[in-house]
C-alpha positions, 0 to 999 in steps of 0.5 A: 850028380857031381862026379869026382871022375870028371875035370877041366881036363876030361875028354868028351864026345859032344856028338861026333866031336871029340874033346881032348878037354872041357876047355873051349875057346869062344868064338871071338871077332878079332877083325884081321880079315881082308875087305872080302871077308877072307881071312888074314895072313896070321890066322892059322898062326894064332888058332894053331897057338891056341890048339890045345883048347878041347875045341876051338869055335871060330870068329864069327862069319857071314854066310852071304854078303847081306850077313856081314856086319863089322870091319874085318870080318871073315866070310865063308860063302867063295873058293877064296874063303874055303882055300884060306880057312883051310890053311887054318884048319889044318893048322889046327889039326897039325897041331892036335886040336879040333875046331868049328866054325861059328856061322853068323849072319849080322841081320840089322846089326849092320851098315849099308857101307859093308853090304853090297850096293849100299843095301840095307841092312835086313831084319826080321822087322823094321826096328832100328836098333840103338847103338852104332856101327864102327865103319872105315869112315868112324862111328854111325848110328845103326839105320832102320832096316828092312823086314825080310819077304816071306819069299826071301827068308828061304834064300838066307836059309839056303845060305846058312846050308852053303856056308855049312858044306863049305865049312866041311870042305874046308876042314872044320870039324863042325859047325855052330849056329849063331842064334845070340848077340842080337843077330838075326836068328835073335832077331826073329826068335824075340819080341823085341825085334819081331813084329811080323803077322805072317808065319815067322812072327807073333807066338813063340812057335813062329818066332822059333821057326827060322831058326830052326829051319836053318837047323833043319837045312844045317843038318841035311848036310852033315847030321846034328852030331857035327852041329852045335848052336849058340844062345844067351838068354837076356844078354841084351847086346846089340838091343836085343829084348824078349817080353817073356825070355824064360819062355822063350828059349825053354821052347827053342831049347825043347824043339832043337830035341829033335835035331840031336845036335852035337852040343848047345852052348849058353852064355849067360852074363848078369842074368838073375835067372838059373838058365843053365838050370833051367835050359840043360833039363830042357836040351836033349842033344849031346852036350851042354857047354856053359860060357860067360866070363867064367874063371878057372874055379867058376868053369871047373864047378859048373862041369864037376858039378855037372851043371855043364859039360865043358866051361868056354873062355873067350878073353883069356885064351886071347893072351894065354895062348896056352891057357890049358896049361896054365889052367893045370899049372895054376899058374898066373894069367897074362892080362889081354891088350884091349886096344889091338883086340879089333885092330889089323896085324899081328900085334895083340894076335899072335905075340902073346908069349906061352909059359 
C-alpha cells in the first residue's frame, strides 16, 4: 500500500542499520587502491563527502588473495587493510553517516596477473568467460578457469567469515554480500557457469548452497540485522546466464528467511521481468532496497509506492557528492567525468564541487 508519510528523505531501520534517508550510495569500483589491495590516500576523503547518503556500501572487496579480479581494487583479508578502512570509517561517522562493506570475491572473473604465483583464476566449473581482463600489461582475454574441490569451497567460506569480522573491527556498520555481476557466488548459484555433479551443482538447491553457507559463516559473526546481500537477477555482465532466473532467485530469495538479514538489494537493468515484484513478496529479511539506473522521480516511486524501502544511486553520487541535497532541492545534476571513473589520484574522485 502507498504511504504519503514515506519519502526519499524518511529514516529507516533495515535490520540493526539506521538510515537517516532511503538514499543509498551503490557500492561502485573506482580503482585508487594500492597493489595490496589496501586503500588509497583519498578514500576517506571521497566517502566522507558523500556521508550524508542514509547509507553508503563500500567498492567492492576481495576477502582473500584468489578473490581479487581488477587493478586497484581494495581488500580486507590483512591489519594494512583493517587500519587503512578504519580511517574511512571514521571518516564517515564523523561526518553523520553509516556505511557498509561490499564483500566480493571475483572467482573467474579475473587474470592470473592479479593472483598469487600467477594461479588461475577459480570457479564454480571450468567455463571461460567472454570478455576481457584490463591488466597493467592492457587488454587480455578472460582464461579458462579451475572448478573449486569440494575440500576447497569451505576455505573460501571461512574467507568471506574473515573479511566479515574484520569489516566490524574496522568500523563498518554492516556488511554485504556480493552475489551479482557474474562473481563467483553467481557463479555457483546459475547454469550457465555451474556444471558440477556433486552437492554444490545440478538443482536450484544445490547451486544455492554456497551462498548460503557463506550467509550462514557471514551471520555466525554478527547476526543477520547487520548483513545485507546483493543480487541482479538476468543482468547478464561478466557472461553470466541462468536457464530458469525466475526460478532461481525466487528460491535463493525464499531460503535467505532464514538468515533475518538486514536488507536484500536488487538491481535490475532491461529485464522484462517485475523481480521487485516478484522477489520482495518472497524476502522475509528487513528491508528491500531497489537499484539499477534509477532517477530521482523513478526511486521516490518505487519507495512511496512501497515496492522498495530506499532507491540506490551509483554514477550520480560519483559527481554529486551531495546528491541528498540536490535531490531535496530539485536542483541540476552535475554530469560524471567517465574517463577518471578507474584511473589513480583524486582527479574525477574527490573534486567534484558541492552546490
Amino acid at each position: 500500500m502507498p504511504n504519503k508519510e514515506i519519502d526519499l528523505f524518511s529514516t529507516l531501520y533495515a535490520g540493526a542499520l539506521h538510515l537517516k534517508n532511503r538514499i543509498v550510495m551503490a557500492p561502485m569500483t573506482r580503482s585508487r587502491a594500492d597493489d595490496q589491495g589496501v586503500p588509497g590516500e583519498h578514500a576517506a576523503t571521497y566517502y566522507a563527502q558523500r556521508a550524508s547518503a542514509g547509507m553508503i556500501i563500500s567498492e567492492g572487496t576481495y576477502p582473500c588473495p584468489m578473490g581479487k579480479g581488477y587493478l586497484r581494487t581494495p581488500g580486507m583479508f590483512t591489519e594494512e587493510h583493517v587500519d587503512a578502512w578504519a580511517r574511512v570509517t571514521d571518516a564517515v561517522h564523523a561526518a553523520g553517516g553509516s556505511m557498509v562493506l561490499q564483500v566480493m570475491h571475483a572467482g573467474r572473473i579475473s587474470d592470473p596477473s592479479f593472483l598469487p604465483g600467477g594461479a588461475t583464476p577459480v570457479s564454480a566449473s571450468a567455463v571461460r568467460p567472454e570478455g576481457q581482463s584490463f591488466t597493467q600489461d592492457g587488454m587480455k582475454p578472460h582464461v579458462t578457469p579451475r572448478a573449486l574441490e569440494v575440500s576447497e569451497i569451505q576455505d573460501v567460506i571461512e574467507d568471506f567469515r574473515v573479511a566479515t569480522s574484520l569489516a566490524f573491527e574496522a568500523g563498518f556498520d554492516g556488511v554485504e554480500l556480493h552475489a551479482a555481476s557474474g562473481y563467483l557466488p553467481e557463479q555457483f548459484l546459475c547454469s550457465g557457469t555451474n556444471q558440477r555433479t556433486d552437492q554444490y551443482g545440478g538443482s536450484v538447491e544445490n547451486r544455492a548452497r554456497f551462498i548460503l553457507e557463506i550467509l550462514e559463516a557471514m551471520t555466525s559473526v554478527r547476526s543477520g540485522d547487520y548483513i545485507g546481500i546483493k543480487l541482479a537477477p538476468e543482468m547478464g555482465f561478466n557472461d553470466i546466464r541462468d536457464d530458469n532466473p525466475q526460478e532461481t532467485y525466487g528460491y535463493l530469495v525464499e531460503q535467505l528467511g532464514y538468515y533475518r538479514l538486514a536488507y536484500l538489494h536488487v538491481a535490475l537493468f532491461g529485464t522484462e521481468v517485475d523481480y521487485h515484484g516478484l522477489l520482495r513478496p518472497k524476502f522475509k529479511g528487513d528491508a528491500y532496497l531497489a537499484g539499477g539506473g534509477l532517477t530521482r522521480e523513478t526511486g521516490e516511486a518505487l519507495v512511496r509506492s512501497g515496492k522498495a524501502d530506499a532507491a540506490v544511486y551509483g554514477t550520480p553520487f560519483i559527481a554529486n557528492p551531495d546528491l541528498v541535497e540536490r535531490f531535496r532541492r530539485n536542483a541540476p545534476l552535475a554530469e560524471a567525468n567517465r574517463d577518471t571513473f578507474y584511473t589513480p589520484g583524486p582527479e574525477g574522485y574527490i573534486d567534484y564541487p558541492t552546490l
